[in-house]
ZAVO-236888 format. One record per residue (C-alpha): z, y, x; residue number from 1. Coordinates in nm, 2 decimals. Example, Ala and Ser with C-alpha at 12.3 -4.5 7.8 and 13.67 -1.06 7.14 Angstrom:
BEGIN
<<0.78; -0.45; 1.23>; 1>
<<0.71; -0.11; 1.37>; 2>
This chain:
BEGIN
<<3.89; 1.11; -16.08>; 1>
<<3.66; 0.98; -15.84>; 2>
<<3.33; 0.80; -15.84>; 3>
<<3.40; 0.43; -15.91>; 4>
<<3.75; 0.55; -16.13>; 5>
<<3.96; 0.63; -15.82>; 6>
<<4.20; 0.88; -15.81>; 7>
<<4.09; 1.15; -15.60>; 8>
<<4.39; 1.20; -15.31>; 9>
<<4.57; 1.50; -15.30>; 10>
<<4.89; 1.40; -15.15>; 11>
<<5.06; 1.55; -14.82>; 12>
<<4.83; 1.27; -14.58>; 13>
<<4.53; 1.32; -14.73>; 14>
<<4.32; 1.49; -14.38>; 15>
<<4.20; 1.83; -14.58>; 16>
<<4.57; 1.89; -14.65>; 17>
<<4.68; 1.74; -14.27>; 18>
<<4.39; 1.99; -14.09>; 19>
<<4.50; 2.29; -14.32>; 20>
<<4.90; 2.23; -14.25>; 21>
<<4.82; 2.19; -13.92>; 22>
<<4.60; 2.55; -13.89>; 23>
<<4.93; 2.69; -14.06>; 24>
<<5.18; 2.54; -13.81>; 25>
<<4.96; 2.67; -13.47>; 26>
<<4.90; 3.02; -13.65>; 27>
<<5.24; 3.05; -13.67>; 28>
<<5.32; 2.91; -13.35>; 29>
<<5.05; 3.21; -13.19>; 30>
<<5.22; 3.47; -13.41>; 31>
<<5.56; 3.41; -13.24>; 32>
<<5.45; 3.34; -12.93>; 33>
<<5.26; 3.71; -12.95>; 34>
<<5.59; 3.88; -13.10>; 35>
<<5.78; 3.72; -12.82>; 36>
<<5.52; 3.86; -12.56>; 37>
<<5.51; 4.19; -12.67>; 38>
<<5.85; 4.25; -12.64>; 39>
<<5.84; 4.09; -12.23>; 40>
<<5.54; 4.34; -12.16>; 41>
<<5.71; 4.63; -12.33>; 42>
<<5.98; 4.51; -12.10>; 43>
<<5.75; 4.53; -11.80>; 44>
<<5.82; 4.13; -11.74>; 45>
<<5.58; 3.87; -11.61>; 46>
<<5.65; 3.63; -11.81>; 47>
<<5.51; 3.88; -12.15>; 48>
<<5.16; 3.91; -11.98>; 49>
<<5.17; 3.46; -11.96>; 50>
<<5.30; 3.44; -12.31>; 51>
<<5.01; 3.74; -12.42>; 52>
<<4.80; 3.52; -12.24>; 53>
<<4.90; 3.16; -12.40>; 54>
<<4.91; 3.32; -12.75>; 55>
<<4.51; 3.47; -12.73>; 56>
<<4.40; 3.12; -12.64>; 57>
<<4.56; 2.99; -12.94>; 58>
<<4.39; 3.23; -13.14>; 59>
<<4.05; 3.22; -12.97>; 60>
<<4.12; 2.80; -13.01>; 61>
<<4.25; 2.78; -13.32>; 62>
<<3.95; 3.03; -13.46>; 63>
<<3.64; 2.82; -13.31>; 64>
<<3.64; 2.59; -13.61>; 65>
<<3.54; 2.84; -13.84>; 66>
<<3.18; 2.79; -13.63>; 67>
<<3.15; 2.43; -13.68>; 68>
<<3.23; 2.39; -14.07>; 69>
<<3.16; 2.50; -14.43>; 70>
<<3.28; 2.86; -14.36>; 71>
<<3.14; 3.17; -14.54>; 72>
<<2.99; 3.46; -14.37>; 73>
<<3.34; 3.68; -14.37>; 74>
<<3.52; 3.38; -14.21>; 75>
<<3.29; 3.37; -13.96>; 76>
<<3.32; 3.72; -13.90>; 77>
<<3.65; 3.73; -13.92>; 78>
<<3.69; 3.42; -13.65>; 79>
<<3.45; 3.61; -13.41>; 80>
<<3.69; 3.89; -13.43>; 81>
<<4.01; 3.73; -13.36>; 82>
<<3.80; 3.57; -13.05>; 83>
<<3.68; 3.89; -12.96>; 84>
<<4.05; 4.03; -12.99>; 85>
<<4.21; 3.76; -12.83>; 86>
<<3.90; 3.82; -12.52>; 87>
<<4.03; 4.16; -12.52>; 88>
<<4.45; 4.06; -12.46>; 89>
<<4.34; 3.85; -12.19>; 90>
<<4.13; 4.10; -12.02>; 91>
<<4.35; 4.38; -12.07>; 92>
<<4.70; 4.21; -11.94>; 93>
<<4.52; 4.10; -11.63>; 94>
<<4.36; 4.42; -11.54>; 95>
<<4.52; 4.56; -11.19>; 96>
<<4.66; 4.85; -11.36>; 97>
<<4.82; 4.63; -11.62>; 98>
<<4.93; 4.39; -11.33>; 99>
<<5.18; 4.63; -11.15>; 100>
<<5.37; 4.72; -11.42>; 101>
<<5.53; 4.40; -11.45>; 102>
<<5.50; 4.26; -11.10>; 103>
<<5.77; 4.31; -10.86>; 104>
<<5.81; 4.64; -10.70>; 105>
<<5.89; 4.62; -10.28>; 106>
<<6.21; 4.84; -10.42>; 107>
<<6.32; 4.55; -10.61>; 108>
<<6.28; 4.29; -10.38>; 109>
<<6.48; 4.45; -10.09>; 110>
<<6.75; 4.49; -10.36>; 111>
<<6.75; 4.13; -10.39>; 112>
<<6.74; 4.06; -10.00>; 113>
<<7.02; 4.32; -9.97>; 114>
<<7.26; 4.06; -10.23>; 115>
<<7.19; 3.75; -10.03>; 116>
C-alpha cells in the first residue's frame, strides 16, 4: 500500500508498465526489421541497406533513454554500445564500397531497356 492507504497500481495502464511494454514492442520491431535487412544485403538489394539503416536508428533511439533515467552504470554502458553499433551499421552500409554491391549494375539496366 501506498502512503495515505492507497493501493499502489500495478495494473497493465499503470505508465512504468506502459513505457516498459512499449521498449519491448520497438525492440522487437528493430530486431525484425534487422533480420529482414540482413537477408536484402546478403541478397545484394537496396532496399536491405534502408531497412539496416531504419533498424540502427531504432536502436540508437530506443537506447538514449538509458542516459536520461535511473540507469546503472552497465546499462549505460551497454546503451552506449548498441549506439555505437548501430553508428557503425549506418556508416558501414553507406560506405562506397558497400553502395555498389547493391545498386544497379549498367549490365542490368540495359537488360531491362532491352524487355521494354
Amino acid at each position: 500500500r501506498g502512503m495515505g492507504g492507497r493501493k499502489m497500481g500495478g495494473g497493465l495502464l499503470n505508465p512504468c508498465n506502459i513505457l516498459r511494454y512499449l521498449g519491448l514492442t520497438v525492440s522487437i520491431l528493430a530486431l525484425l526489421l534487422g533480420i529482414i535487412a540482413v537477408i536484402g544485403l546478403l541478397k545484394g538489394k537496396k532496399w536491405g541497406a534502408v531497412w539496416a539503416i531504419v533498424a540502427a536508428l531504432l536502436v540508437a533511439l530506443t537506447s538514449i533513454s538509458a542516459f536520461f533515467g535511473f540507469s546503472t552504470g552497465l546499462t549505460i554502458g551497454i546503451a552506449a554500445a548498441k549506439i555505437i553499433l548501430a553508428i557503425a551499421v549506418i556508416t558501414l552500409v553507406l560506405l562506397p564500397a558497400a553502395r555498389r554491391v547493391y545498386s544497379p549494375r549498367e549490365e542490368d539496366l540495359l537488360l531491362d531497356e532491352d524487355e521494354i
